[in-house]
C-alpha positions in Angstrom: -20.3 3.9 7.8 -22.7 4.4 4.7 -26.0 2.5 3.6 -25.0 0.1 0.8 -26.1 -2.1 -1.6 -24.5 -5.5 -1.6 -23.5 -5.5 -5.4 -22.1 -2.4 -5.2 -20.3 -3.0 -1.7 -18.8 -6.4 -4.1 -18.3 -4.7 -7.3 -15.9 -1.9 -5.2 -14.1 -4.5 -3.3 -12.6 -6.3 -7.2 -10.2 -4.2 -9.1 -9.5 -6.0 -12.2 -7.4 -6.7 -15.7 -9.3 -7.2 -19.1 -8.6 -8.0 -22.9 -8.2 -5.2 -25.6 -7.1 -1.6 -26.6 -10.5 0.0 -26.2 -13.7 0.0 -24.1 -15.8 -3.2 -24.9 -18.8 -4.9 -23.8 -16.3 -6.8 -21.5 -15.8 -3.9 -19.7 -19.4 -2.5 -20.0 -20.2 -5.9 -17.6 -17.4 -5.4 -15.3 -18.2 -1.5 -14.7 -21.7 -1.3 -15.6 -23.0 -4.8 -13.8 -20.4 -5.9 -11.7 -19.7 -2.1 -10.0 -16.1 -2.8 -9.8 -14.5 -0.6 -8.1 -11.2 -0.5 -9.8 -9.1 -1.7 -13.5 -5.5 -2.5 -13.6 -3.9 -1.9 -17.4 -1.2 -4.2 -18.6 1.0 -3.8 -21.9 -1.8 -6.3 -23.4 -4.0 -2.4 -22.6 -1.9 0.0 -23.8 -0.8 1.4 -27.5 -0.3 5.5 -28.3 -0.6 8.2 -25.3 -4.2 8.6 -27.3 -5.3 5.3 -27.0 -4.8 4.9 -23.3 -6.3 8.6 -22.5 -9.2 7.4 -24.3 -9.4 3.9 -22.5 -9.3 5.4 -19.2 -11.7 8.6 -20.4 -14.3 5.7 -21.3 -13.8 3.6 -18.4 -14.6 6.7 -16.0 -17.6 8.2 -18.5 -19.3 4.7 -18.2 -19.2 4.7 -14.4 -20.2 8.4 -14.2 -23.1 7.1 -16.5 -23.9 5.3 -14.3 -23.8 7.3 -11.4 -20.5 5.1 -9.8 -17.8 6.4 -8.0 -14.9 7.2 -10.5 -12.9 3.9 -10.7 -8.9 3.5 -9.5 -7.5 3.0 -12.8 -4.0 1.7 -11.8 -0.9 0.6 -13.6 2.8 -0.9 -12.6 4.7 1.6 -13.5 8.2 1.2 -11.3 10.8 1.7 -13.8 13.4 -0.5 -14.9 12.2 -4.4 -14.7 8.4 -3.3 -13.9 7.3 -0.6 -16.3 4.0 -1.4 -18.5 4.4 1.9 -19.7 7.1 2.0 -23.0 8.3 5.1 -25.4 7.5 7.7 -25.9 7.0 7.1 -22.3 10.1 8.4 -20.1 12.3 5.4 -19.1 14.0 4.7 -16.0 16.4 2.4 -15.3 14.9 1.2 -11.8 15.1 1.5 -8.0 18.5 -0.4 -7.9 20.1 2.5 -9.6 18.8 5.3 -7.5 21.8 6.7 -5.9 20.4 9.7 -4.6 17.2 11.1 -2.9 17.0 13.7 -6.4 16.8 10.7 -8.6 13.3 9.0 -6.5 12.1 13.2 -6.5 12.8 12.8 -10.7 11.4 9.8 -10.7 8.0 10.2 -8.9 7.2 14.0 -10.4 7.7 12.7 -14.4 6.1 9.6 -13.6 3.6 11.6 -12.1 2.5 14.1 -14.7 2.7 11.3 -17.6 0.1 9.2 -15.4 -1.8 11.9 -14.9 -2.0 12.8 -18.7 -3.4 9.7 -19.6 -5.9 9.7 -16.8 -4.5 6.7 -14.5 -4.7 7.7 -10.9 -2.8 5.0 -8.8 0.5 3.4 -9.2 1.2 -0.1 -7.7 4.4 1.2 -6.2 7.0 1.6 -4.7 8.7 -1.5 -3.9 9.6 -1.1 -0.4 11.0 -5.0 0.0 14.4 -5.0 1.3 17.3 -7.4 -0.5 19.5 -8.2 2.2 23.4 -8.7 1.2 23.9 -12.3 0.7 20.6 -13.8 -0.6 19.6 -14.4 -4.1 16.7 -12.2 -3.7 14.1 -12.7 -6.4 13.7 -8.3 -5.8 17.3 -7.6 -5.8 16.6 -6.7 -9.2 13.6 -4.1 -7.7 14.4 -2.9 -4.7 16.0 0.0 -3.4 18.9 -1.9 -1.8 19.7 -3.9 1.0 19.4 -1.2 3.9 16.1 -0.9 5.5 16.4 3.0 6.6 17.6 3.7 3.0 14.7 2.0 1.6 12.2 3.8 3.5 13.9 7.0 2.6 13.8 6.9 -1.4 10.3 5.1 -1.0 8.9 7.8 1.4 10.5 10.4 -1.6 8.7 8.5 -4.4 4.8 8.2 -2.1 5.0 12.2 -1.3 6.4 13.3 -4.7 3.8 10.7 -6.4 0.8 11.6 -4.0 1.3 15.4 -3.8 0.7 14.9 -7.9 -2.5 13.4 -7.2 -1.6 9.9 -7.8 -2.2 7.2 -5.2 0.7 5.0 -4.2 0.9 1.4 -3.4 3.7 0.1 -1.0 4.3 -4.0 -2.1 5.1 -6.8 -0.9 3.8 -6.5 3.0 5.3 -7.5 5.0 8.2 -7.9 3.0 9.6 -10.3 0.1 13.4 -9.5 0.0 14.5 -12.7 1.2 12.6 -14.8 -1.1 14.3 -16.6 -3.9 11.2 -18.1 -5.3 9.3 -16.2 -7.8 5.6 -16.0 -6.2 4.4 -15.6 -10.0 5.1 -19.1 -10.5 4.8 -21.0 -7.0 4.0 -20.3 -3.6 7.4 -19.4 -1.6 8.1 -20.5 2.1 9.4 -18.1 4.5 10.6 -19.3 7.5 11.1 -15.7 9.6 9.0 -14.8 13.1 7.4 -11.2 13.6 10.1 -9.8 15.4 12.8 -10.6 12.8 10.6 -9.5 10.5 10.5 -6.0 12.8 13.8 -5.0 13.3 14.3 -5.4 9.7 11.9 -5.8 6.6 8.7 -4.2 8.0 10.7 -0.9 8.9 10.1 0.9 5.4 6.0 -0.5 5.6 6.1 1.2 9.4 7.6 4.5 7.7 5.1 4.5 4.9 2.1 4.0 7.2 3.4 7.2 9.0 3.5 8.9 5.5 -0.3 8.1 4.9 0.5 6.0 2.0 -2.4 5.1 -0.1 -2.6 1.6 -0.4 -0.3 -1.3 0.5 -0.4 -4.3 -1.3 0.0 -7.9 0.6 2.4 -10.0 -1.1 1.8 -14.0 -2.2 4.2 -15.5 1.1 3.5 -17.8 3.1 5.3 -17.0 6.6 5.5 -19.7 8.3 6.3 -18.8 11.5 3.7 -16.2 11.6 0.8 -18.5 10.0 1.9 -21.7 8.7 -0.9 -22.2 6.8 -1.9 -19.2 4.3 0.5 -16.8 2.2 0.3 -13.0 3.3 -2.2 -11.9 1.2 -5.2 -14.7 2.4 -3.6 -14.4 6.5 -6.0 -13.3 9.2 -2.6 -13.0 11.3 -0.7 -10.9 8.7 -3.3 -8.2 7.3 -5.6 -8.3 10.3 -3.2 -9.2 13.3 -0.2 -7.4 11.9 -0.9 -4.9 9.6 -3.8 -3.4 10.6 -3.4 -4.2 14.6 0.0 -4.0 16.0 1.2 -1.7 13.1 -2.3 0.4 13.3 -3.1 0.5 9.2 -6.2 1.7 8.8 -5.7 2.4 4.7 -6.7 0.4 1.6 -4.9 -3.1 1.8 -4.9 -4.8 -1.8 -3.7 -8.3 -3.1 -1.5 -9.1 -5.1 -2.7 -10.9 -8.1 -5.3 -13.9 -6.8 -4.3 -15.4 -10.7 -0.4 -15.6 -10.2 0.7 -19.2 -9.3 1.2 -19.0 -6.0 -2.6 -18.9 -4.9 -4.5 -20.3 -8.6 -3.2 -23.9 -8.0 -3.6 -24.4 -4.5 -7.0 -22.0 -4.1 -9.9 -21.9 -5.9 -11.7 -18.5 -5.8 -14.3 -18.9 -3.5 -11.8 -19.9 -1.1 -9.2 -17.3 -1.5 -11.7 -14.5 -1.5 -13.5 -16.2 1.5 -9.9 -16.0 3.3 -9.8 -12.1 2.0 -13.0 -11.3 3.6 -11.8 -12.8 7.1 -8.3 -11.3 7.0 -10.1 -7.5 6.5 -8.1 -7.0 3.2 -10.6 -4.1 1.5 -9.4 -5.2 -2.4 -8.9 -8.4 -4.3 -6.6 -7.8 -7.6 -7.5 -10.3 -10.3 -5.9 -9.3 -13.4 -6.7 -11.9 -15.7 -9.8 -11.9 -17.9 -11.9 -14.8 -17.1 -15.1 -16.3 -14.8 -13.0 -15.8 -11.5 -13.5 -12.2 -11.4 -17.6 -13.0 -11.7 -17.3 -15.8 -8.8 -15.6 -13.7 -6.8 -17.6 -10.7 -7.3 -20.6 -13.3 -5.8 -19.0 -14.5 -2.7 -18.3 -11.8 -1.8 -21.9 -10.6 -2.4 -23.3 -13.7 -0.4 -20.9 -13.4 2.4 -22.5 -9.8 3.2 -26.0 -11.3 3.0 -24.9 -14.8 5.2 -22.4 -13.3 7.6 -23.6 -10.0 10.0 -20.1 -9.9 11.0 -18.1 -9.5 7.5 -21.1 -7.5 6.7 -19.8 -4.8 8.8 -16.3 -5.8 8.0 -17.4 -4.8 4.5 -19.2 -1.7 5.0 -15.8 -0.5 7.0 -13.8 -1.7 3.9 -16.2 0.4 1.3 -16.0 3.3 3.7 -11.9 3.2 3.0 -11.9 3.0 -0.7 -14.7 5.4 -1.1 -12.5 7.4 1.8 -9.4 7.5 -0.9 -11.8 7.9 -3.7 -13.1 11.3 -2.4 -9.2 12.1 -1.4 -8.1 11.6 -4.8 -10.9 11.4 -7.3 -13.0 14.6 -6.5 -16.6 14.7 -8.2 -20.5 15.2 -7.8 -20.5 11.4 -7.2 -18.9 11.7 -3.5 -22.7 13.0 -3.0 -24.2 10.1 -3.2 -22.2 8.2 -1.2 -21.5 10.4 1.1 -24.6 10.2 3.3 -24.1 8.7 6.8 -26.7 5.8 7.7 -29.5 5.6 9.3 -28.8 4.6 13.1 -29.1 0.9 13.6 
């Protein structure tokens, strides 16, 4: 582990959405003061292949300024249902219609090189939720298909062809959200499934992925209630901690899903949600919404390292992981800063 400050130990743990076409004084305060470590672009973000280069040029220049790690500058980009990116940008019709292990290959190496052109260098996919035959799946319109091994198999093909390219990939929904019929954007969904149903089935393309060294694996807004009957996925101690990175040995970057969607907003205030995060060893909370949250969360987070010697040290392991992928991905002068070991304790 490595000596660091507690604003910058916050700021790295918040990757975030903002307002607008081009670099602003909003994100001056979120880079710049806050030390986020990360920004998320919607279609709210992006105009011309010019405009977004120079977005995400500007975003890194400021933290190199600065004398920051480079940021993760990620982006939705799935095809089909989930694609921020429009024309010129290459279209795809989505997982469901990959037939064959050539069309994730296609996929992933054009997705690829048009990320990489416009300087974003982490994609939040690929959905590796399974749709079971039978159930009104809210992914079925998303996911790869209904058999577990043939979802790990075009996912695995889309994290190498992506990662090899030098862009990080994000598995979503841990631990799985085929079998939901209720849209987690809007409410927080029930699942009533134990950990070893959720075993021989959903978590089998996670399992595979973990293998692969994906780069990041994004919890999903669920509550599972015969695994914690109290908090959804991404808030769970059990899940992320227990689960994830226990029994199933995950020692990667663990991300959110969005803390504004309406599954967590109207039942969690922020303090409480990130408080949850900071207990459940999940390194990233995704806020993708301009607004105070992403300041009050940036705080507790900060007060929790000063109050707490225990999630202090949960936190330095959770910086030493993103700066880990940072220095995997995002190569630089900056890496020598923060690449110091600490003094013994």
């Amino acid at each position: 582990m490595y000596p660091y400050e507690n604003e910058f130990m916050a700021g790295q743990r918040l990757m975030v959405g903002f307002d607008g076409t081009d670099f602003n004084d909003d994100l001056e305060f979120l880079i710049g003061t806050l030390q986020v470590g990360g920004v998320i672009l919607f279609s709210r973000n992006l105009g011309t292949p010019e405009q977004i280069r120079q977005l995400c040029s500007d975003c890194q220049a400021c933290a190199r300024r600065l004398g920051l790690p480079p940021l993760f500058v990620a982006i939705d980009q799935e095809g089909g249902q989930v694609a921020r990116l429009k024309p010129p940008f290459t279209q795809f019709a989505g997982n469901p219609a990959m037939k064959h292990a050539d069309d994730a290959v296609h996929f992933a190496r054009v997705t690829a090189m048009e990320l990489r052109r416009l300087g974003v260098n982490m994609n939040m996919a690929p959905v590796l939720d399974v749709a079971p035959d039978g159930v009104n799946s809210i992914m079925a319109g998303r996911a790869f298909g209904s058999d577990p091994a043939w979802v790990s198999s075009m996912g695995m093909t889309v994290i190498d062809h992506l990662q090899r390219r030098g862009i990080m990939a994000v598995a979503k929904h841990f631990p799985g959200i085929g079998r939901t019929v209720l849209d987690s954007h809007l409410a927080l969904p029930d699942l009533e499934i134990d950990t070893q149903t959720l075993s021989d089935f959903d978590l089998i393309p996670f399992q595979n992925a973990i293998q692969g060294k994906v780069a990041g694996i994004m919890l999903s807004h669920i509550r599972y209630t015969g695994i914690d009957p109290v908090w959804p996925a991404s808030l769970s101690p059990a899940i992320a901690a227990d689960l994830l990175r226990g029994k199933m040995a995950y020692d990667g970057v663990v991300m959110t899903d969005d803390l504004d969607m309406g599954a967590i907003k109207p039942n969690h205030d922020i303090a409480t949600a990130v408080g949850q995060i900071l207990v459940a060893d999940v390194d990233i909370a995704l806020i993708c919404h301009k607004g105070p949250d992403i300041e009050r969360a940036c705080e507790k987070i900060r007060r929790s390292l000063v109050d707490d010697t225990r999630l202090r040290q949960m936190g330095e392991h959770s910086v030493d992981r993103i700066l880990g992928l940072k220095r995997s991905y995002l190569k630089g002068s900056w890496a020598e800063r923060y690449g110091k070991p600490a003094e013994p304790r």
